[in-house]
N, C-alpha and C positions, 0 to 999 in steps of 0.2 A: 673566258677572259680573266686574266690575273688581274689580281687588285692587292695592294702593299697595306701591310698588317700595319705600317707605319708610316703616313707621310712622310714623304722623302724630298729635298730640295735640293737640286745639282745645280753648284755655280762653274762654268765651263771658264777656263781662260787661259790660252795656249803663250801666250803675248810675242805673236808672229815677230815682233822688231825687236828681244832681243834674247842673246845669244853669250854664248863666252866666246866660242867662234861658230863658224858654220859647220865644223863636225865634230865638235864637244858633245859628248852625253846630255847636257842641261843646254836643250834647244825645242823649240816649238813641237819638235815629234813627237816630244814625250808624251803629250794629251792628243793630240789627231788619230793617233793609233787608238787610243779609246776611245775616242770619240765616234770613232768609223765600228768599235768593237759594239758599244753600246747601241749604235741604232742600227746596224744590223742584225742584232738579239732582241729588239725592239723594246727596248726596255722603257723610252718613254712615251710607249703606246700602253704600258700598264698605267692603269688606275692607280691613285697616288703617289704617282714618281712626277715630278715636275722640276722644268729647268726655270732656272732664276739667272737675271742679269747681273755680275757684281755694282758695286758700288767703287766710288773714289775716297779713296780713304784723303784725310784732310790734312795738312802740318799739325794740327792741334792733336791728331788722333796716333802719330808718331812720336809728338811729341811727350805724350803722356808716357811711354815706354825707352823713348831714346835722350840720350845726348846726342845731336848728329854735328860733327862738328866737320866745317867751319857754320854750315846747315842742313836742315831736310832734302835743300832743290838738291847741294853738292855733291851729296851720296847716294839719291836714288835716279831714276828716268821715270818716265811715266808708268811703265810697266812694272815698275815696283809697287808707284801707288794704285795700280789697278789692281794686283794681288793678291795686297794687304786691304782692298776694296771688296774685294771676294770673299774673303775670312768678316770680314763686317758684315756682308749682305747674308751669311750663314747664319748668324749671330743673330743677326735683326729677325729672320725668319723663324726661329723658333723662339726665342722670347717676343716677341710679338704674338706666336699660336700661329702663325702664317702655316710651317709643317711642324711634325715631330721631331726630324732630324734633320741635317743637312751635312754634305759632305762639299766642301770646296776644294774642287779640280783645279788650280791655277800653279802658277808660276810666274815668275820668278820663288825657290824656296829663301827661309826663312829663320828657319831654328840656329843656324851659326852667328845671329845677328848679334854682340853683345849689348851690355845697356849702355855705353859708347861706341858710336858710327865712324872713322874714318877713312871705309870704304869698304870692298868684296873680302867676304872669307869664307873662306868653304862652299863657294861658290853663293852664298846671304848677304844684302847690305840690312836690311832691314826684317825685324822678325815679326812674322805674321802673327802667330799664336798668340804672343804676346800684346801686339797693339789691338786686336780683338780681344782677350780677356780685359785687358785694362777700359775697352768700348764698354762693355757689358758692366764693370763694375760700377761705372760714373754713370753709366743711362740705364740699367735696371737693376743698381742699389742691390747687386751680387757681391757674398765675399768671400764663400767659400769655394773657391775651383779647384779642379785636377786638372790635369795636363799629361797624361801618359803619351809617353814619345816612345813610337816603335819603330825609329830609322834605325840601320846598322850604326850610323854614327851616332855616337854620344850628341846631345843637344847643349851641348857645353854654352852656346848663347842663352836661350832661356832660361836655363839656372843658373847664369851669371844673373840674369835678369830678375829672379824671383827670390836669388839667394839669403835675401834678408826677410823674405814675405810669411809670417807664418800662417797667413790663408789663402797661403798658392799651395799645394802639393804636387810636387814637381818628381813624377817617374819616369827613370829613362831606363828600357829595355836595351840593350846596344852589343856589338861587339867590344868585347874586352880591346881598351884602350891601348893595351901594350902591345897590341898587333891590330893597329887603324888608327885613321886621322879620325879624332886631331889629340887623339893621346891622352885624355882626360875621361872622367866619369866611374870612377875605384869607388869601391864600397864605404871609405873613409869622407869621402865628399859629401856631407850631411845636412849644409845651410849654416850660415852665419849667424853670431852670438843670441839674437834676436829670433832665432826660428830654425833652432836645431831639430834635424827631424822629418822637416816637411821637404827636404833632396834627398831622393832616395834612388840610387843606381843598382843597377843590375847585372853586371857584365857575362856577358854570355862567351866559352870561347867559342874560336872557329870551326866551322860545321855544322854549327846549333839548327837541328831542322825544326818541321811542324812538333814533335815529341816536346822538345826543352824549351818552345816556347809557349807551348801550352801549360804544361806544368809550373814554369813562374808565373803566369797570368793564375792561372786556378789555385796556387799553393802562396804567392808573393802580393801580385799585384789586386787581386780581389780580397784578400783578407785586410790589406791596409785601406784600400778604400772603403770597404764598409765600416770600417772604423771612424776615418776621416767625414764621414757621410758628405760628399758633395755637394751641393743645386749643381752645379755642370761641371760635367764629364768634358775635355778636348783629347780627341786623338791625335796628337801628331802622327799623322799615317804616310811615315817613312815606307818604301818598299823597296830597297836596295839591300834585305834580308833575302832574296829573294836565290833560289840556285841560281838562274842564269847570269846573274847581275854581274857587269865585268869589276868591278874596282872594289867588291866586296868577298867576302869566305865565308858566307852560311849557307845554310839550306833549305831555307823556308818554300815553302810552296803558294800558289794561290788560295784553293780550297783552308789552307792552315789562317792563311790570313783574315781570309772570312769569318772563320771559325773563332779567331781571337775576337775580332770587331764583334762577334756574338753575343763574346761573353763578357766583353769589356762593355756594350752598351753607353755607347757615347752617347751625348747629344750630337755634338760636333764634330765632324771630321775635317783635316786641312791636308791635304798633298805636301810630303815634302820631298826626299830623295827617291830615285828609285830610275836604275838606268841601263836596263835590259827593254828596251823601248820597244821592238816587236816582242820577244820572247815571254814578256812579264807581265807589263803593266797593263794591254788591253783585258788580264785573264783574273789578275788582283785586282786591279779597278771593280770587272765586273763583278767579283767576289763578293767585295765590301759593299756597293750598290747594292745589290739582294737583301745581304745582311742587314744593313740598315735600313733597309726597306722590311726586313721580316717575310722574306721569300725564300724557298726553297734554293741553297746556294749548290747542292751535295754532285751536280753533274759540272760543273766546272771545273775545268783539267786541261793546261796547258797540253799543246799538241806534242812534247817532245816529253813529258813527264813519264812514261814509259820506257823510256832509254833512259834518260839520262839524270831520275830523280833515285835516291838512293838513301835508305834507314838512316838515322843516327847511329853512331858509333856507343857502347854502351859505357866506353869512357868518357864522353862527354855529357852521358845520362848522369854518370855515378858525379860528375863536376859541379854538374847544374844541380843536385839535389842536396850537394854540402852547400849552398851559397840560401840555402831557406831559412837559418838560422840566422847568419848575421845580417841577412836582409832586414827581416824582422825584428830583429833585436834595437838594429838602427830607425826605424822606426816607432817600437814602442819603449825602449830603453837608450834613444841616443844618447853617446856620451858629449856631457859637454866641454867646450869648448876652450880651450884652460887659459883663454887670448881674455874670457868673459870681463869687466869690469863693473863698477857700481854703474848706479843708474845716475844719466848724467854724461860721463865721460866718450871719448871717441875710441874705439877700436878701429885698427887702420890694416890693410892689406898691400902690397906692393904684388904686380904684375906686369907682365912681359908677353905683349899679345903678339901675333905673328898673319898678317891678310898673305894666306897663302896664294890666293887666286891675283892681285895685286901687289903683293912685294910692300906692302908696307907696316914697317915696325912699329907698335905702339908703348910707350911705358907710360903707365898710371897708378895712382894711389888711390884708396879706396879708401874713405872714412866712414864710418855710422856710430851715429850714436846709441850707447844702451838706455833703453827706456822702459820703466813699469807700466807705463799707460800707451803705448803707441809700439808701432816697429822701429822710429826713430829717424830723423833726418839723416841724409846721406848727400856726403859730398866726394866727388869725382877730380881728380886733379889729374890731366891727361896733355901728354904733347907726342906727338909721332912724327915721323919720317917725310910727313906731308903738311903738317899743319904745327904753328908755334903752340906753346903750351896753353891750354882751354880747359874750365873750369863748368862742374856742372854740379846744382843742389836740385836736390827731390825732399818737399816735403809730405810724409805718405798722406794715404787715402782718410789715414785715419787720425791724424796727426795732433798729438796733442795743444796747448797752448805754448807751453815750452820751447818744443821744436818748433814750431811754427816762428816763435819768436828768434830763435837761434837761427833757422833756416834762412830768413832776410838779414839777421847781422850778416852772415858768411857772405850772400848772395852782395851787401854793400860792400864788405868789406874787399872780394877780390874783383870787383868793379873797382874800386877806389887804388887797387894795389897795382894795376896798371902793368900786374904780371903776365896777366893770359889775355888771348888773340881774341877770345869769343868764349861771356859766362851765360849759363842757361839757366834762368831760374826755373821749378816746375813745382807748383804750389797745388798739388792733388785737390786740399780744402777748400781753395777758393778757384779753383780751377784757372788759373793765371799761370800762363806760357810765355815766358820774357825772354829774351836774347839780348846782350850787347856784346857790341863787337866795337873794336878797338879800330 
């Protein structure tokens, strides 16, 4: 009888009702196929592997992570909030001591969400990762996270998302952006005035098997972590690295992926991409279940891995081994940021977002304040293709009295300016979630 070296907590959630269409990649088969893998491997007949129900994640608990504008109900369906209810009930499970780890199987994915919502991108309205660590910091008084994202795509939403945090550490392994959506994630994208450092990309090019992804995790990704020392580990456990996967060019395998999740030792895991739906995911899945269970992964081997799996090329060994340096460098020596000002002042960014999966345009400005004592209040000035211009302030978790004070002048001020359609206060400190709408 097997018995898991590490309680394990599988939250399952396929969300039958929705779809981009009914033969889009990101549809209910994605999880049935492992789901059919897993319990005819009988995995939750081992001793400490146990399935858990998600949870309904709340407006409050989107809130804490999003602008969704014109709101929460506009931009998600239920199956959004049951997703990002999955990623909670993982979260709740092991800081509770319920298990050791947990890996949430759901969908709808989540990492393209930015920290403004005006609909689908990259097939995300809302990001999981994100409104579970932000669960975790306000209900178990956490503040130091990781977030390693192993999708092929760059997680360009959660590090919009984290980009001012400097006790988020935000790693993304990815295909190089300048050949895949959504085009972003260069070694140069390092986190904003307030938290240079803690964005740390990776860009693998195309091909990158089990070899060059192992080698960044053992030579990249574990050397900045033990630095950073975390309380919790998040996988974003992308798997559209994967060879068979159609809308990506790597070559990762099942067994590799196991083996990363080995050594990266998450708490948490959360399903994001990955759309070789018979080919991959029943065989990855079961990979990463073992592993985080603390089970022997090493017989697990896609059925066509004999044909049709093939070495790394040693030109893309010799690529991935020059990118050790300024990985690292960008983390222990990031440069800063020459936009910096005194403490007090706003630093502001302008962007041009694009919902490729819905066609619709966003333009917004980004303000933060620099602050000695806090990350600094941040305001959102946002109008798209769908919705008049809407205004959004975050004051952080940590937030001094200053910002705190400045955060409600701004929150009055473009209330009273009767500019924007819908302004969202989000007062982390006193945990006060306001809206008005015009």
């Amino acid at each position: 009888m097997l018995k898991a070296r590490h309680k394990l907590g599988l939250i399952f959630f396929p969300a039958y009702d929705w779809a981009i269409s009914p033969t889009h990649p990101e549809r209910e088969e994605r999880l049935l196929y492992t789901q059919d893998q897993l319990r005819e491997e009988g995995i939750f007949d081992i001793e400490g592997i146990v399935e858990l129900k998600p949870d309904l994640a709340t407006e409050e608990d989107v809130m804490r992570s999003h602008f969704c504008f014109p709101d929460v109900r506009n931009v998600t369906t239920e199956s959004h909030i049951i997703s990002a209810g999955g990623a909670l009930r993982a979260a709740r499970a092991v800081l509770d001591g319920e298990v050791d780890r947990a890996f949430a199987l759901v969908r709808p994915p989540g990492h393209h969400a930015m920290k403004c919502v005006h609909g689908n991108r990259g097939f995300c309205n809302i990001n999981n990762e994100a409104i579970m660590l932000e669960y975790i910091r306000e209900k178990y008084g956490k503040r130091k996270i990781a977030i390693v994202d192993t999708d092929c795509h760059h997680g360009d939403g959660t590090q919009d998302i984290f980009w001012h945090d400097p006790d988020v550490l935000f790693i993304s392994l990815h295909q190089d952006g300048r050949t895949l959506y959504p085009g972003s994630g260069h070694l140069s994208e390092l986190g904003g005035p307030n938290a240079r450092g803690k964005t740390i990309n990776i860009p693998l090019p195309p091909n990158t098997s089990e070899e060059g992804f192992i080698y960044a995790i053992d030579n990249m990704v574990l050397p900045i972590l033990e630095h950073f020392k975390p309380e919790v580990i998040i996988n974003s456990a992308g798997q559209d690295n994967h060879y068979t996967d159609p809308i990506t060019n790597m070559n990762f395998t099942a067994h590799g992926y196991a083996l990363l999740n080995d050594k990266l030792k998450p708490h948490i895991a959360v399903l994001e991409g990955g759309y070789s739906i018979q080919g991959a995911l029943p065989y990855v899945n079961l990979g990463i279940v073992l592993a985080m269970a603390g089970i022997d992964y090493s017989f697990v081997k896609e059925p066509d891995y004999d044909r049709n799996y093939s070495p790394q090329e040693s030109r893309v060994t010799d690529y991935i081994k020059k990118l050790k340096e300024p990985v690292l460098d960008n983390y222990f020596n990031p440069k800063q940021d020459s936009a910096k000002s005194q403490s007090g002042q706003f630093i502001s960014r302008h962007k041009n977002i694009y919902y490729d999966t819905d066609g619709i345009q966003e333009s917004q400005k980004e303000s933060i304040m620099t602050c000695n004592d806090c990350r600094g209040v941040l305001m959102i000035e946002s109008s798209s293709s769908v919705n008049h211009p809407c205004a959004g302030i975050e004051i952080p978790v940590d937030g001094c009295k200053r910002c705190q004070a400045e955060g409600y002048k701004l929150y009055e001020t473009a209330v009273k300016s009767k500019k924007f359609q819908t302004v969202q206060l989000t007062d982390r400190v006193k945990k006060v979630y306001e809206r008005t709408k015009r």
